[in-house]
C-alpha beads as a LAMMPS data file, in Angstrom:
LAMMPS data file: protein, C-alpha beads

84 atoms
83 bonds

1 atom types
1 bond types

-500.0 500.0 xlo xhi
-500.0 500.0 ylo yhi
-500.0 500.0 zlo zhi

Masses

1 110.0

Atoms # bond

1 1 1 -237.686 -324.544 284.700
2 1 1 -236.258 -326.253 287.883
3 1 1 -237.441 -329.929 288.207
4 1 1 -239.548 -331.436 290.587
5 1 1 -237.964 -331.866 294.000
6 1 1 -234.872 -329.992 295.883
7 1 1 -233.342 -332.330 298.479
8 1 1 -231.682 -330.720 301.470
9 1 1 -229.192 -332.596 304.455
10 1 1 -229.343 -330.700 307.157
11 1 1 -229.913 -327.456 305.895
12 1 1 -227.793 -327.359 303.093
13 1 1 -229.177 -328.483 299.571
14 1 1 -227.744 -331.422 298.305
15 1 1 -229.069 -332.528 294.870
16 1 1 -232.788 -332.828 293.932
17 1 1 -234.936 -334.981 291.743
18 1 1 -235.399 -334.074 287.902
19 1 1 -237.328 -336.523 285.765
20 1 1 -237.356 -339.153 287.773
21 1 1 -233.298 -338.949 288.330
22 1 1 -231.391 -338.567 291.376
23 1 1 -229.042 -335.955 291.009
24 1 1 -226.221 -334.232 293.284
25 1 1 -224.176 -331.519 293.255
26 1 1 -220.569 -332.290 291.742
27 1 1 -218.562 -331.215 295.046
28 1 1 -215.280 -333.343 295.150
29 1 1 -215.912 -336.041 297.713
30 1 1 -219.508 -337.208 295.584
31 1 1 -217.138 -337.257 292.664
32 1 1 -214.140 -339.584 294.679
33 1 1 -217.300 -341.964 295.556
34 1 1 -218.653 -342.370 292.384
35 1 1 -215.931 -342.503 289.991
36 1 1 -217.883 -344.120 287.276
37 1 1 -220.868 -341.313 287.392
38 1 1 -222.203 -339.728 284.315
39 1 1 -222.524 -335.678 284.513
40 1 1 -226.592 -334.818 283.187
41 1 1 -228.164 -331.158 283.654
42 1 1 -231.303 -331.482 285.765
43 1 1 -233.174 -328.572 283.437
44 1 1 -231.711 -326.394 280.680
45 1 1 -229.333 -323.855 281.848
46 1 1 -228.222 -325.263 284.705
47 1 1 -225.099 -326.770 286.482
48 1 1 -224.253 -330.307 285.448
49 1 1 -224.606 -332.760 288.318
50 1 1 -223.683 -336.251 289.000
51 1 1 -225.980 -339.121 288.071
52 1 1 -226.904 -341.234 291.118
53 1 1 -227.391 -344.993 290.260
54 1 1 -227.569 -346.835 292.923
55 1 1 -230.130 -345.419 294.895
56 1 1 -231.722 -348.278 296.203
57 1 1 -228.419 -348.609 298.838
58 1 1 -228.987 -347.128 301.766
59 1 1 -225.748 -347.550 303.323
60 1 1 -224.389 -345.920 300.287
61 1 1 -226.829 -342.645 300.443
62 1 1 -226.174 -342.116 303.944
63 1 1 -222.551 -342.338 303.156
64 1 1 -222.902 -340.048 300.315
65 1 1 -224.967 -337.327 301.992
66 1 1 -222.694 -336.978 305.081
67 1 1 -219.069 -336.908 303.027
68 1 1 -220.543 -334.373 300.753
69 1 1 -222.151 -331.902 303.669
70 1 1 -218.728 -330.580 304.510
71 1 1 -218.276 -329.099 300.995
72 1 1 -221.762 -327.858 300.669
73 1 1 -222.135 -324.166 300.824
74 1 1 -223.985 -322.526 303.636
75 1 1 -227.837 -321.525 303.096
76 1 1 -228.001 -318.056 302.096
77 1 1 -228.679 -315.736 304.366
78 1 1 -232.625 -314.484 303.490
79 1 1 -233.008 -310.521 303.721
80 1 1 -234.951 -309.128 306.630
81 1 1 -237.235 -306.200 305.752
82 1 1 -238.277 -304.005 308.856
83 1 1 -241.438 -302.351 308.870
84 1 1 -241.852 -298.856 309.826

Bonds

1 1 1 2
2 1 2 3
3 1 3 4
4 1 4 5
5 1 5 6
6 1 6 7
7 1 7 8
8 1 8 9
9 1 9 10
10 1 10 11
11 1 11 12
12 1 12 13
13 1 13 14
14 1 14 15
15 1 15 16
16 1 16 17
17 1 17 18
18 1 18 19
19 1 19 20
20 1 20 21
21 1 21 22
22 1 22 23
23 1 23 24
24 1 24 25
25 1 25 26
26 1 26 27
27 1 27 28
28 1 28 29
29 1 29 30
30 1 30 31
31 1 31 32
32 1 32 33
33 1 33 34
34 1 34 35
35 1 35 36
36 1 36 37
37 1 37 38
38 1 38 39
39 1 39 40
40 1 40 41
41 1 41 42
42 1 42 43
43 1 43 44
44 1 44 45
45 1 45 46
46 1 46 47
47 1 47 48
48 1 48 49
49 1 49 50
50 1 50 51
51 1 51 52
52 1 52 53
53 1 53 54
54 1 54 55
55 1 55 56
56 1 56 57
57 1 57 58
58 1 58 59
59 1 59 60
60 1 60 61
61 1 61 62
62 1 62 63
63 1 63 64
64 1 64 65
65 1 65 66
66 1 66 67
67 1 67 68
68 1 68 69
69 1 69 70
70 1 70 71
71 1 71 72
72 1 72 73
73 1 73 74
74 1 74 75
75 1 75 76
76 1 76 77
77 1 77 78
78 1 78 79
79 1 79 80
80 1 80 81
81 1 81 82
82 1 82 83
83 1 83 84
């Protein structure tokens, strides 16, 4: 179902590696920096995500990463079940 690693930035889950493929999410600022991306669905039924190419540029990840955190959504919020 989901592939084979989910990659979090601080908290917040950015993309994740599907068949050997980097992928991450589609939020507007990953789009502005990679204009020329192709959209490919990590696993059937999911979201389509943008196609990370050049992932052997470190400058260009870390760059990446930190202008897409600010439109990342927050974690969820995991239920607490009390004991009684």
């Amino acid at each position: 179902m989901m592939g084979e690693y989910i990659l979090y930035f601080q908290g917040k889950i950015i993309g994740g590696i599907y068949n050997d493929r980097l992928l991450v999410k589609s939020v507007q600022s990953a789009i502005s920096l990679m204009q020329t991306a192709t959209y490919e669905l990590p696993y059937e039924g999911a979201k389509e995500m943008l196609l990370v190419e050049d992932i052997d540029n470190r400058d260009f990840l870390c760059n990446l990463f930190l202008s897409m955190y600010e439109e990342l959504p927050a974690p969820k919020k995991k239920k607490t079940t009390s004991k009684k």
